[in-house]
N, C-alpha and C positions, 0 to 999 in steps of 0.2 A: 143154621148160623153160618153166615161167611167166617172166610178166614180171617178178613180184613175185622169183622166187627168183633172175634174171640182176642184180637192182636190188641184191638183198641181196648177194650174192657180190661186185660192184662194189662196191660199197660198204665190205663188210668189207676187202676189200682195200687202202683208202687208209686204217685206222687210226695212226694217228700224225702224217696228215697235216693240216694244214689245212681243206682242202677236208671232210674228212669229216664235219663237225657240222655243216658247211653242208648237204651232200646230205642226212643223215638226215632233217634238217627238213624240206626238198625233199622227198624221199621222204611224211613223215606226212602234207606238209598236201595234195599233190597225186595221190599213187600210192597210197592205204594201201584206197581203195574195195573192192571185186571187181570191177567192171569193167576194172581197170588192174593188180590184186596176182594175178586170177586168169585175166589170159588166157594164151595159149600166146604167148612173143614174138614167133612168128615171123606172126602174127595181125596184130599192130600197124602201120598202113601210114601212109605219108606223109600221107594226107589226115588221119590222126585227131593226130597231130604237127603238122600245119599247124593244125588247130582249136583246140588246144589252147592254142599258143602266140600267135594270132588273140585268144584269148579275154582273152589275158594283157598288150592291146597298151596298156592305161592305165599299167600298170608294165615299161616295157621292157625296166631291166635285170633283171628277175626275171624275165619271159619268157625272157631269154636264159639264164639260170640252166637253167632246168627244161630247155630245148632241149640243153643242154650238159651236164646229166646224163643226158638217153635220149640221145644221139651219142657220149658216153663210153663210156657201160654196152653198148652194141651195139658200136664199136668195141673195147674190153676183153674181152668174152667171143671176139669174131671170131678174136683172138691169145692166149687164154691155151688151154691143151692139157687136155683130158678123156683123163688117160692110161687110162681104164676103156676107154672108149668108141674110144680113137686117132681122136681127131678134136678139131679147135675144143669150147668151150662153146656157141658158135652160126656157123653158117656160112651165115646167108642173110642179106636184105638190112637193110641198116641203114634203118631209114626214119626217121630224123632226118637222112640224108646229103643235100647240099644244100638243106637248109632253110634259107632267109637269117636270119641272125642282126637285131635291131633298130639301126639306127644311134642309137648313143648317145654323149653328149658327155661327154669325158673328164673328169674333175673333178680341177680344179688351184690345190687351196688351201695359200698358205702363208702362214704367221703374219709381219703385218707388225711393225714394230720397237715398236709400242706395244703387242700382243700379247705379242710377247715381253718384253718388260718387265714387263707383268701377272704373266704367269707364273712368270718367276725367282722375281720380290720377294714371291710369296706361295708357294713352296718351303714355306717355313718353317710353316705353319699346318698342314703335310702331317703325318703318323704319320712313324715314322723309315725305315719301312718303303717306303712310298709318295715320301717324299724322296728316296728310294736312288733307286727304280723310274722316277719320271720325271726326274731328273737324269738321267739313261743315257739316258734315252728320247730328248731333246734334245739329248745331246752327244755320245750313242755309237750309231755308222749299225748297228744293231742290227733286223732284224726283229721284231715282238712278242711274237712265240712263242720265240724264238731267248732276247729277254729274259725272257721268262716260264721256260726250262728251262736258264736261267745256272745252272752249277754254281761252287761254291769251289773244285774241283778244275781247272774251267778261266780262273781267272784267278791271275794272278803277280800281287800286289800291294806285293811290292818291285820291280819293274822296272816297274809298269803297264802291265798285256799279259794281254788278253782272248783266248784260241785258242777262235774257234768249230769245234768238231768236225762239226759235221751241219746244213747249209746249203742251202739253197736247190738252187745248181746243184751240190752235193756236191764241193764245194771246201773244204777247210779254210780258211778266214781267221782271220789273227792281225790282233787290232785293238788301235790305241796307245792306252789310258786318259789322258785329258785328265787334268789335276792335280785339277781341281773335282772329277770323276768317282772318283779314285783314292781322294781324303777322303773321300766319300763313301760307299763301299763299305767301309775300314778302320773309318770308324766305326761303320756297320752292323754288321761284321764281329763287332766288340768287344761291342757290344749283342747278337751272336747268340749269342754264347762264353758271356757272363753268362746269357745267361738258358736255353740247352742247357748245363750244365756237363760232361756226360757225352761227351755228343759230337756235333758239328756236323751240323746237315742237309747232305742230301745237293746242297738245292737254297736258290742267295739268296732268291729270292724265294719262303719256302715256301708251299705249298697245306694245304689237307688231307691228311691219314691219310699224310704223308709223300711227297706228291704234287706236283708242283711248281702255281703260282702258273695259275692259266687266264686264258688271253686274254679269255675274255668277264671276268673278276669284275675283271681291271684296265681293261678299257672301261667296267663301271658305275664304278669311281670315278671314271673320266676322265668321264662325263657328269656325276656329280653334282659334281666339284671345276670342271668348265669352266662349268658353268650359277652357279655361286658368282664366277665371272669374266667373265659376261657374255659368253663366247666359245663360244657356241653351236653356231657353222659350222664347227668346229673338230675335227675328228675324230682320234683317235688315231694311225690312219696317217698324217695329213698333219703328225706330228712328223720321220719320216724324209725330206718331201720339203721341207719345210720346213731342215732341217741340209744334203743337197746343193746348194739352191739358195744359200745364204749360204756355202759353203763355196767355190763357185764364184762369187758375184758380190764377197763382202767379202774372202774369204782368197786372192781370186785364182788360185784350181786350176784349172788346164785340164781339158776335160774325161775324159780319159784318166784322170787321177789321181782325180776324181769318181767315176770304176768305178771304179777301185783299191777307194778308200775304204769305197763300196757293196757291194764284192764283186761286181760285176756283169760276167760274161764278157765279154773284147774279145777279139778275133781277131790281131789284130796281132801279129808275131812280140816288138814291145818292150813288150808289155802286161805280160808276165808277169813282168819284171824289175822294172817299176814297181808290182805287184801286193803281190811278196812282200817289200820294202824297206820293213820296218817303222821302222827310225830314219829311212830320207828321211819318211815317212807323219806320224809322231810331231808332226814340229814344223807340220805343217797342221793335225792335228788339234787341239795347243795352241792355236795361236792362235783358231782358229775359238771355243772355249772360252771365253779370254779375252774375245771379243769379246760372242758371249754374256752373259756375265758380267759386264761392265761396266755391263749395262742394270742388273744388279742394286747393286752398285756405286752406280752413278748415282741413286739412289733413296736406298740407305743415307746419301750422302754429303748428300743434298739436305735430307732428315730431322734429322739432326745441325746443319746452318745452322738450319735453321726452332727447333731448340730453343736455338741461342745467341739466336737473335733475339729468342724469346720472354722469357727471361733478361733 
């Protein structure tokens, strides 16, 4: 087996997932040569994996990208079965195995309260589309992809109750719709009804050809709506870590109830009962919301003075 066709098989294998648009790229920009698409994998040795990722030491964390696709892709063929053959797709050495990864520093951005205030109080310049999209984004501990393949089927919008189906760690989580979030989506909703009168997509936020919404085309508008706000350093993911850090330092959640929230596995035998208690979860999630919200609020209200004054 080439290397090129164990990269491809690897690869195919994670569609649906995340990680897979990242590897193809990986894939083009660094494996697509012949020296790397056509050798034989089991050819490939530690020294030329060491070189490689040596060569890549000015961008570390993409170094460790590329290390982490040949350590996958030789571990995944190691365990997956050639029932032709009754054997592994490859059963020699992995030479990405102990290859040190780069030490890189974690990056831990969250929006501080004048950020946030930016952001609410200009919502409204959004499409009605993109209002929906990052209200959730900011009030509901939602993964992007997770937002991006929101169906109407899985949300109750007389109760306010989000059941994500297909998850991260392959847990169902039901999440409580904050009030702001719930208006939000009904009135989406209504604007979607009008304007499919036949029959609703399949998907909130729809894409293409019937396709749900792609993470990358809601990160360009989170770059050209954040460079409109002056919030540069600001990346899309750091909207979810941004909601557990105020939801633990302003709504006072211990951190237990922080996983809850996140949906993020805890061991503990009383995890699970604080997991699945959507009306205890509910009223954290409101206020957290509220609070939010008030920056907007706070703006509206200040607005309204400045026009009596002017008067």
């Amino acid at each position: 087996m080439t290397f090129g066709i164990l990269l491809n098989r690897y690869i195919a294998s994670l569609v649906g997932r995340t990680s897979h648009q990242d590897y193809c790229q990986i894939q083009r920009q660094f494996f697509a040569a012949p020296e790397w698409r056509d050798r034989d994998a089991a050819t490939v040795t530690r020294y030329d994996v060491l070189l490689l990722v040596q060569s890549l030491h000015e961008t570390k964390s993409h170094a460790n990208k590329v290390l982490g696709l040949i350590r996958q892709a030789y571990y995944w063929a190691s365990n997956t079965i050639d029932y032709t053959a009754r054997a592994p797709l490859y059963d020699g050495v992995n030479p990405a195995e102990n290859v040190k990864r780069y030490a890189c520093k974690s990056r831990e951005v969250l929006m501080d309260f004048a950020q946030l205030r930016r952001l609410v109080t200009n919502f409204d310049f959004l499409d009605p589309k993109y209002y929906t999209f990052f209200t959730l984004r900011i009030l509901v501990p939602g993964r992007i992809k997770e937002l991006c393949t929101m169906r109407w089927t899985d949300l109750d919008l007389t109760v306010g109750k989000w059941t994500k189906l297909n998850t991260k760690n392959g847990r169902t989580h039901v999440i409580p719709l904050p009030t702001q979030a719930l208006v939000a989506l009904q009135m989406f909703a209504a604007m979607s009804r009008h304007k499919y009168p036949g029959e609703m997509p399949a998907y909130v936020f729809q894409g293409h050809y019937g396709k749900p919404l792609l993470p990358e085309s809601a990160r360009k508008i989170w770059a050209g709506f954040r460079h409109d706000l002056q919030m540069e350093q600001i990346w899309l993911l750091d909207f979810r870590r941004t909601l557990a850090s105020y939801v633990y330092m302003n709504v006072k959640a211990d951190e237990m109830l922080v996983k809850a929230i996140l949906n993020h596995y805890d061991s503990r035998p009383c995890a699970v009962y604080t997991r699945l208690n959507f009306d205890f979860l509910a009223p954290i999630m409101q206020g957290y919301a509220d609070w939010v919200w008030s920056f907007k609020q706070e703006v509206s209200d200040a607005r309204t003075s400045s026009r009596f004054v002017a008067d």
